[in-house]
C-alpha positions in Angstrom: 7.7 -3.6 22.7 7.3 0.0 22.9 4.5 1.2 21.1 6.1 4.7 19.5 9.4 5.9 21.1 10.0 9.1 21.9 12.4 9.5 19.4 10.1 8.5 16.5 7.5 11.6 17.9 10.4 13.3 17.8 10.9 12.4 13.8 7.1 12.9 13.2 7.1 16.1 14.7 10.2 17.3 12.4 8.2 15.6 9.4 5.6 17.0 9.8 6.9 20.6 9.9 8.6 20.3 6.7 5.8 18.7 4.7 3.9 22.1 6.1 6.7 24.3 5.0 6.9 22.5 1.8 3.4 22.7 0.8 2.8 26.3 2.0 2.1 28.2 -0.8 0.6 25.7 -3.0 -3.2 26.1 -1.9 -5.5 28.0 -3.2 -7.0 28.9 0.3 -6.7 32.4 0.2 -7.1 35.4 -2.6 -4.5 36.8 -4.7 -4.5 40.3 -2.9 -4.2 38.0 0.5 -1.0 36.4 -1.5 0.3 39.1 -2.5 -0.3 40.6 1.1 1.8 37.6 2.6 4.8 37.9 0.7 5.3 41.4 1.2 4.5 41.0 5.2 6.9 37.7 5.1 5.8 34.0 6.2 2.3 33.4 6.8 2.6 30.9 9.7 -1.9 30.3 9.2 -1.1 29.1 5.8 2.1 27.0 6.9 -0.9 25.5 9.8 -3.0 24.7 7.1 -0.8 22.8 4.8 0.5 20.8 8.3 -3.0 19.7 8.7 -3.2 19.2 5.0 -0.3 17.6 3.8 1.1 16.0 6.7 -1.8 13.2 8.0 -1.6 11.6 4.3 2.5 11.0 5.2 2.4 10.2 8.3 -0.6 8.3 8.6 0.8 6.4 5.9 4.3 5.6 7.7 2.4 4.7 10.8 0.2 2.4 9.2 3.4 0.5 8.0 4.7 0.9 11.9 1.4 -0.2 13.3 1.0 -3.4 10.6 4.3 -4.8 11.3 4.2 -4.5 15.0 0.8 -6.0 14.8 2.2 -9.4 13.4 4.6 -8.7 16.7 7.4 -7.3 14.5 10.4 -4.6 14.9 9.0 -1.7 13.4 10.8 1.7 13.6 9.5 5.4 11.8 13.0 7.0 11.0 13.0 10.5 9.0 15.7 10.9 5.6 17.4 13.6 6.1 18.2 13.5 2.0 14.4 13.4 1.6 14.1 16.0 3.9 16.4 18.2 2.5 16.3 17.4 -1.5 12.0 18.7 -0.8 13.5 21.7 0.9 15.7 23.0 -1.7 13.0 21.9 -4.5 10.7 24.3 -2.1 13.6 27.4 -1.4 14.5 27.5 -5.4 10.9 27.5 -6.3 10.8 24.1 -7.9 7.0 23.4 -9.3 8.2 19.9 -8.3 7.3 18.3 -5.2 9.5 15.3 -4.4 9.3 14.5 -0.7 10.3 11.4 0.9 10.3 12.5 5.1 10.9 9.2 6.3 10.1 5.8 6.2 9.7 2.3 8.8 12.4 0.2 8.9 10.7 -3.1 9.7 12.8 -6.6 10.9 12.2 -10.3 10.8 8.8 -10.0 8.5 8.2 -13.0 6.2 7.0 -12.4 2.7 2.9 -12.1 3.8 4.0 -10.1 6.2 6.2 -8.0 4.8 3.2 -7.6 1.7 0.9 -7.0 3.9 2.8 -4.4 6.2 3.9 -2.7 2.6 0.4 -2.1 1.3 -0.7 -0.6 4.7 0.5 2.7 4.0 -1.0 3.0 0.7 -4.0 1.7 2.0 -4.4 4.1 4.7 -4.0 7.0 1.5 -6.6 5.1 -0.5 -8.9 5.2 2.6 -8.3 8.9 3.1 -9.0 9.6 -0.8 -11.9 7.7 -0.3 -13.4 9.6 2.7 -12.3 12.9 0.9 -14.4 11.8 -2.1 -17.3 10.7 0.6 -17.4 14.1 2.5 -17.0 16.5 -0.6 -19.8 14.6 -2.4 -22.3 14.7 0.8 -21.9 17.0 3.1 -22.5 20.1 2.1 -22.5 22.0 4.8 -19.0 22.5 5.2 -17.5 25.8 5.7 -15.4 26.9 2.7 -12.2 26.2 4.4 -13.7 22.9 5.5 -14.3 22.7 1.6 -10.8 22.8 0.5 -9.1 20.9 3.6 -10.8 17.7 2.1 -11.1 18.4 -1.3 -7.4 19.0 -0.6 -6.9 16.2 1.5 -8.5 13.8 -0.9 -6.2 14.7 -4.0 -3.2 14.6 -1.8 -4.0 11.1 -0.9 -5.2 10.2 -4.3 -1.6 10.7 -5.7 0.5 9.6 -2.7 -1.4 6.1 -2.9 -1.0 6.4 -7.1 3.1 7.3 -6.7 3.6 4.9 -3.6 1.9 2.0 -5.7 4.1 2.2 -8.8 6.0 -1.6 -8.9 9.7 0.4 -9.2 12.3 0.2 -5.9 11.8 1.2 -3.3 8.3 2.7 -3.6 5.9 0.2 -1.4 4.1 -1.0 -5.2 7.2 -2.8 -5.9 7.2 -4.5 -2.3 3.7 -5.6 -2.7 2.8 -6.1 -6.7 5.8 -7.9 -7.7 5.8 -10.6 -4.7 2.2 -10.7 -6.0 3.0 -10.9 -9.2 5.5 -13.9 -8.5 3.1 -15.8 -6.5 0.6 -15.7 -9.5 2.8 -16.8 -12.2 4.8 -19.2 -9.7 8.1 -17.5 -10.1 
């Protein structure tokens, strides 16, 4: 079993980029002037960096964690990008949309039973509940921290705070309804 093809770096990589290009712009890392600077010299590529290192670990990290589950209970598990996810976040992003709806990709994972396949479904939120957690941890005590430090995890922990909210609502096909409603059958023996 191949641990991560080179196909699926390939979909991480392309992830990744547009999650950065899709959250540059929306943090407050830099002044107004600076802003106002970067729209009249064109596309900052720091600030599309930043929002890469920002935005993207919370999405990806939450895919692999699916991948990495599911393969540990010796499954199939595959990271394939949507290219309608990819693309409805994009135009959201090029017509200015406030809205941020982006769904880059997702594991396609065969032959799980129902523990596994609950189990393999909550690891993604998990691993955004432990990175809210460790955003919470490191803003409250270490103090330290350079101001870009500063914002990268109180950044990071808000991202993660409302990707494991969203991902845990019980509604198809958001990973909530693959683990609360088995759950929820179990307990009331339906």
């Amino acid at each position: 079993m191949v641990f991560i093809s080179l196909i699926e770096i390939f979909y991480i990589i392309i992830a990744t980029l547009v999650t950065g290009y899709i959250f540059t712009g929306l943090f407050p890392r830099v002044s107004k002037k600076d802003i106002l600077d970067s729209y009249i010299k064109g596309f900052d590529w720091s600030e599309f960096g930043f929002a890469c290192l920002v935005a993207a670990p919370g999405i990806i990290l939450h895919e692999m964690g699916h991948k990495f589950v599911a393969m540990g209970f010796g499954l199939s598990a595959n990271f394939q990008i949507s290219p309608l996810g990819l693309i409805i976040g994009i135009v959201l992003k090029l017509f200015g949309s406030g809205f941020i709806l982006l769904a880059p990709g997702y594991v396609i994972i065969s032959g799980a039973n129902a523990f596994q396949g609950v189990i393999s479904a909550f690891a993604g939120p998990f691993v955004n509940l432990f990175l809210w957690i460790l955003g919470i941890l490191i803003v409250k005590y270490f103090h330290n921290m350079s101001r870009r430090q500063s914002i990268f995890w109180s950044l990071t922990k808000e991202i993660n705070k409302w990707l494991f909210i969203f991902n845990m609502i019980p509604i198809p096909p958001l990973d909530g309804s693959k683990v609360l409603i088995p759950l929820f059958k179990i307990i009331f023996g339906i």
